[in-house]
VOFI-53828 format. One line per field, with one value per residue (C-alpha): x, y, z; residue in one letter. Coordinates in steps of 0.001 Angstrom, whole numbers, plus 500000, padded with zeros to 6 digits. Layout:
REM residues N
east = [X, ...];
north = [Y, ...];
up = [Z, ...];
code = [A, ...];
//
This chain:
REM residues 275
east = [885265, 885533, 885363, 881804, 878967, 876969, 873220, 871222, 871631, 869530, 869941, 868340, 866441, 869914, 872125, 873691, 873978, 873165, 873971, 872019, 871084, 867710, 866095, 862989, 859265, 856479, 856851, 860184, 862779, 865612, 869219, 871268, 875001, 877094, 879884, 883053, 885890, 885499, 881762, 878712, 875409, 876345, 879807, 877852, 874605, 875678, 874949, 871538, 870142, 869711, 867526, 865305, 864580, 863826, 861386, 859130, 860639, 861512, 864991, 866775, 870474, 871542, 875032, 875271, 876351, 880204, 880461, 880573, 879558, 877771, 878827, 881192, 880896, 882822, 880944, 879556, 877925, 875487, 872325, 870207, 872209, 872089, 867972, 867648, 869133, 867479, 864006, 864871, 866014, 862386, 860605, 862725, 861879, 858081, 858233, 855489, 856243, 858660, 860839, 864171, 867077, 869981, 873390, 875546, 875152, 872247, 870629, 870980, 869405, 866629, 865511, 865599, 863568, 860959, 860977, 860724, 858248, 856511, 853924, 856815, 858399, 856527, 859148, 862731, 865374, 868214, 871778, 873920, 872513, 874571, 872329, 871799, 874571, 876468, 879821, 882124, 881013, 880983, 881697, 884484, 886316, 885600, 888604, 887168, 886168, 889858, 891699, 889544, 889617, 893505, 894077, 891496, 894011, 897087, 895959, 896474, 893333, 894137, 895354, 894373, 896691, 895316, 892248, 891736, 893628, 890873, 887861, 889759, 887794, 884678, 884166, 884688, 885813, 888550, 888347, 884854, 886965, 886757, 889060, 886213, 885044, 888717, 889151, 885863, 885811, 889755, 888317, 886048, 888277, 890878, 887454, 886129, 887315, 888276, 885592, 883763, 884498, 886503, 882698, 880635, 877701, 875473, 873254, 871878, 868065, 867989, 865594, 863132, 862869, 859398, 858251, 858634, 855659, 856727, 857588, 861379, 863742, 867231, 871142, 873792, 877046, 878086, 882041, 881201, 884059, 882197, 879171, 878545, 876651, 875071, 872506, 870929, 869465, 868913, 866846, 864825, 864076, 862904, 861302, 857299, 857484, 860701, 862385, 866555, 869198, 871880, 874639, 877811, 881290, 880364, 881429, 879964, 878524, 875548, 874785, 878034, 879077, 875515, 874197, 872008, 870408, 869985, 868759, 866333, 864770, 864649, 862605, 860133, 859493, 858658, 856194, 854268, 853144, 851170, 849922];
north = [454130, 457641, 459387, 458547, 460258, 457671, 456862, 453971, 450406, 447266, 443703, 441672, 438116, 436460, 438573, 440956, 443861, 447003, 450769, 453955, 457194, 458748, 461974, 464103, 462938, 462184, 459800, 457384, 458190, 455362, 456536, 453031, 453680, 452354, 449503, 451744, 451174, 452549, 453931, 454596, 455776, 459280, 459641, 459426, 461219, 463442, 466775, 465270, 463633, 466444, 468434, 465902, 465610, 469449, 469152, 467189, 463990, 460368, 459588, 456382, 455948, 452554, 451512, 448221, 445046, 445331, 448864, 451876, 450897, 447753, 444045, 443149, 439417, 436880, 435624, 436327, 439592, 439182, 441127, 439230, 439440, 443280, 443483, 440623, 443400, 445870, 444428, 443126, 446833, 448570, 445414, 446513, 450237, 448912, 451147, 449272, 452281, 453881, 456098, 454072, 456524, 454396, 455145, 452536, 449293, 451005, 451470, 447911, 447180, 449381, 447768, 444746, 445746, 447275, 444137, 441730, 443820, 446614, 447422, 448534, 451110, 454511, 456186, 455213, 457383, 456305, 457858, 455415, 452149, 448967, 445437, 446924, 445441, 442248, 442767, 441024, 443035, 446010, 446784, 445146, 447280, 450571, 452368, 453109, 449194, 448002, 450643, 450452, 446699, 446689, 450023, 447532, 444209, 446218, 447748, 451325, 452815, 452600, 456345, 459196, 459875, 456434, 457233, 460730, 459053, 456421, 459441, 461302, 458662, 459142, 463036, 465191, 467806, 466719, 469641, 468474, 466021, 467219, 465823, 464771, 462282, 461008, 460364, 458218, 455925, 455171, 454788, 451792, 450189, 449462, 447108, 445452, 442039, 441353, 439294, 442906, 443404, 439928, 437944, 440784, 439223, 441814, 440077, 442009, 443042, 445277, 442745, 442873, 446793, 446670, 444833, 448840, 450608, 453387, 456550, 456429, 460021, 458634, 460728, 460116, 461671, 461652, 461408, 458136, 455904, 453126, 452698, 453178, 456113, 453408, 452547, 455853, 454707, 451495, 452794, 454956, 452400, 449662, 451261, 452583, 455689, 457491, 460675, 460757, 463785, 463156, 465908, 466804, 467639, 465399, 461700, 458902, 460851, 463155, 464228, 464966, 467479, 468792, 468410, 471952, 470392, 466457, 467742, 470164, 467214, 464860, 466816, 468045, 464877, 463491, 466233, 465668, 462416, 464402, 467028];
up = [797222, 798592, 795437, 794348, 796234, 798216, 797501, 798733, 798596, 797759, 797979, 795245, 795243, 794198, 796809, 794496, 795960, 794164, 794324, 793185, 793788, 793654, 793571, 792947, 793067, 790235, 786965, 787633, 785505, 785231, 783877, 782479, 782296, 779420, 779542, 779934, 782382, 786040, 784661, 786983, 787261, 788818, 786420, 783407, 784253, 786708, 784665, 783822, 786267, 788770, 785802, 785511, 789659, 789674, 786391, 788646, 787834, 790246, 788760, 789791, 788631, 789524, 789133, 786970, 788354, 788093, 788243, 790671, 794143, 793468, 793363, 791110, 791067, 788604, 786171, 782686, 781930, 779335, 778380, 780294, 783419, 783136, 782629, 785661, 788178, 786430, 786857, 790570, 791573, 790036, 791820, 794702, 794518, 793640, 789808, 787987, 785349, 784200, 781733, 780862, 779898, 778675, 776953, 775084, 776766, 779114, 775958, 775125, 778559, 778156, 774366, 775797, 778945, 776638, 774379, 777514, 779947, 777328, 779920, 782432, 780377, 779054, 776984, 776017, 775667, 773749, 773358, 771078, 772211, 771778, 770687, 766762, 765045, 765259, 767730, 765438, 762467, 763894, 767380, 767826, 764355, 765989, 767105, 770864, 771551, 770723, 772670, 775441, 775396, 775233, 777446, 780304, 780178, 780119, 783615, 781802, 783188, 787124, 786896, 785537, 782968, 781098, 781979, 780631, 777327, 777076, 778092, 775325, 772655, 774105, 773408, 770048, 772404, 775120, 777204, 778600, 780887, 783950, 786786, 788821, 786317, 786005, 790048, 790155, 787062, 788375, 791834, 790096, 787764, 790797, 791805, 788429, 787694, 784004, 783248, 783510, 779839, 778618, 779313, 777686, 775492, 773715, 771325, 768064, 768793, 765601, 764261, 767113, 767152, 765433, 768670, 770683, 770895, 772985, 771742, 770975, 771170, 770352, 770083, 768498, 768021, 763893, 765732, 767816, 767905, 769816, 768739, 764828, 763767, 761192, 764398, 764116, 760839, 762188, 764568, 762509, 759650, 763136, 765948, 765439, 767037, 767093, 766742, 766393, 767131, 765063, 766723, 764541, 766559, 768947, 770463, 772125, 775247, 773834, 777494, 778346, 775158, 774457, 777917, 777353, 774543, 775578, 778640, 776988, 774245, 777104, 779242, 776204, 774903, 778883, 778622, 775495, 777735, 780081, 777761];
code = [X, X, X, X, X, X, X, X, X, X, X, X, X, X, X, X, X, X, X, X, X, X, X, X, X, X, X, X, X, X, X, X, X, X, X, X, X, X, X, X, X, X, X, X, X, X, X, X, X, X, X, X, X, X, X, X, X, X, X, X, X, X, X, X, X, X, X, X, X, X, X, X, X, X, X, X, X, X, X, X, X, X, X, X, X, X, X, X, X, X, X, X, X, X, X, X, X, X, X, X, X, X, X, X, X, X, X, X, X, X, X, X, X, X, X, X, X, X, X, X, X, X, X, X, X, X, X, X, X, X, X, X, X, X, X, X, X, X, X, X, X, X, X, X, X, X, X, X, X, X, X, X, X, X, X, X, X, X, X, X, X, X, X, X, X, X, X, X, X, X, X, X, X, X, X, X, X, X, X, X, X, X, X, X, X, X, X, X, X, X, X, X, X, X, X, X, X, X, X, X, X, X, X, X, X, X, X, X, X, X, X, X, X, X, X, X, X, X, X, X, X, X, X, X, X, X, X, X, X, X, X, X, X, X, X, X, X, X, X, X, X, X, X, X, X, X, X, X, X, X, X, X, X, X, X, X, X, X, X, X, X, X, X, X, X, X, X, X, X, X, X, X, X, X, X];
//
């Protein structure tokens, strides 16, 4: 996979192999990619992540089982399958704490996380998390979910003109797609097995969200075509302790379109913890 820049690699107690990159020093600071085809740790947080190292902050971005340069096994990706690597790799990496940044499905992962191990995880950080809705009642009616889920089993996102259509859903503004992005997620999706997205099981942990103690800061784009803007409010009426951006003229990926400003909340609200 010569398109993605190359970070370190770990292999877990169950022999999946993981990839991520890592920079910085201090307080760990874990970025969770989302569910999309060809995605990745460094595609999706790459104008973020490098911020956060220079603020004085340990980041980790891992790349999920099944996507960028880690194992991409078949079998079924649920929830729990996700968190499992995710709590091998910071057992791994010996992070007893940390900061859990996590967009989409990564934000699914990191609720989950804090619900199973609270005294692992400081802060959450939440751009348009998955896990607060049921997927047949929602999810699966939004118009980004069923194109991306038909555009993936047609085989329409192994070049870059399908997959700049499919990135097209993702932002209000289209001319944030930078070729870059486009060569790497295709670079991945020529890897990922179907079962990637066909065996997907996200439960709904809306009910649970009262369990989160730690401070919540949350995004969401009012445009979002995957993930219903209806989960902002879910999250504000559920979680203890939370704060929520709600961005207009803007899609799915909050740190992509108003990278300036997600980058600039983020990095505030890490630093009410130490003042």
């Amino acid at each position: 996979m010569d398109t993605l820049p190359q970070g370190h690699f770990v292999t877990l107690p169950d022999g999946l192999r993981l990839h991520y990159r890592e920079a910085g020093s201090g307080l760990p600071v874990v970025f969770i990619h989302g569910s999309g085809p060809g995605a990745s740790g460094h595609s999706n947080f790459k104008q973020n992540y490098p911020q956060f190292a220079a603020a004085g902050y340990r980041v980790i971005v891992p790349d999920l089982p099944g996507y960028g340069a880690s194992d991409k096994p078949e079998t079924t990706y649920t929830l729990d399958f996700f968190v499992g690597a995710l709590r091998d790799l910071l057992d791994a990496l010996d992070i007893q704490r940390c900061v859990l940044v996590g967009n989409s499905l990564g934000g699914a992962i990191a609720l989950q996380m804090a619900l199973e191990q609270p005294q692992r995880v400081s802060r959450l950080i939440l751009m348009a998390p998955g896990a607060l809705m049921p997927k047949e009642a929602y999810y699966q009616r939004m118009e980004g979910i069923q194109r991306m889920g038909a555009a993936f089993a047609a085989g329409e996102l192994n070049d870059a003109a399908g997959m700049r259509r499919l990135l097209t859903l993702q932002l209000f503004d289209a001319s944030q797609i930078d070729d870059e992005t486009i060569r790497e997620r295709v670079a991945v999706v020529a890897e990922q097995p179907r079962c990637v997205l066909t065996s997907m099981q996200v439960p709904d942990l809306s009910a649970r969200l009262g369990e989160i103690a730690c401070p919540v800061l949350a995004f969401w784009g009012a445009d979002d075509k995957f993930c219903p803007v209806d989960g902002a409010l879910t999250l504000m009426q559920g979680c203890r302790d939370i704060r929520c951006l709600l961005l207009s003229r803007c899609g799915h990926w909050v740190m992509v379109e108003h990278r300036e400003r997600f980058n600039q909340e983020c990095l505030a609200f890490l630093a009410e913890a130490a003042a």
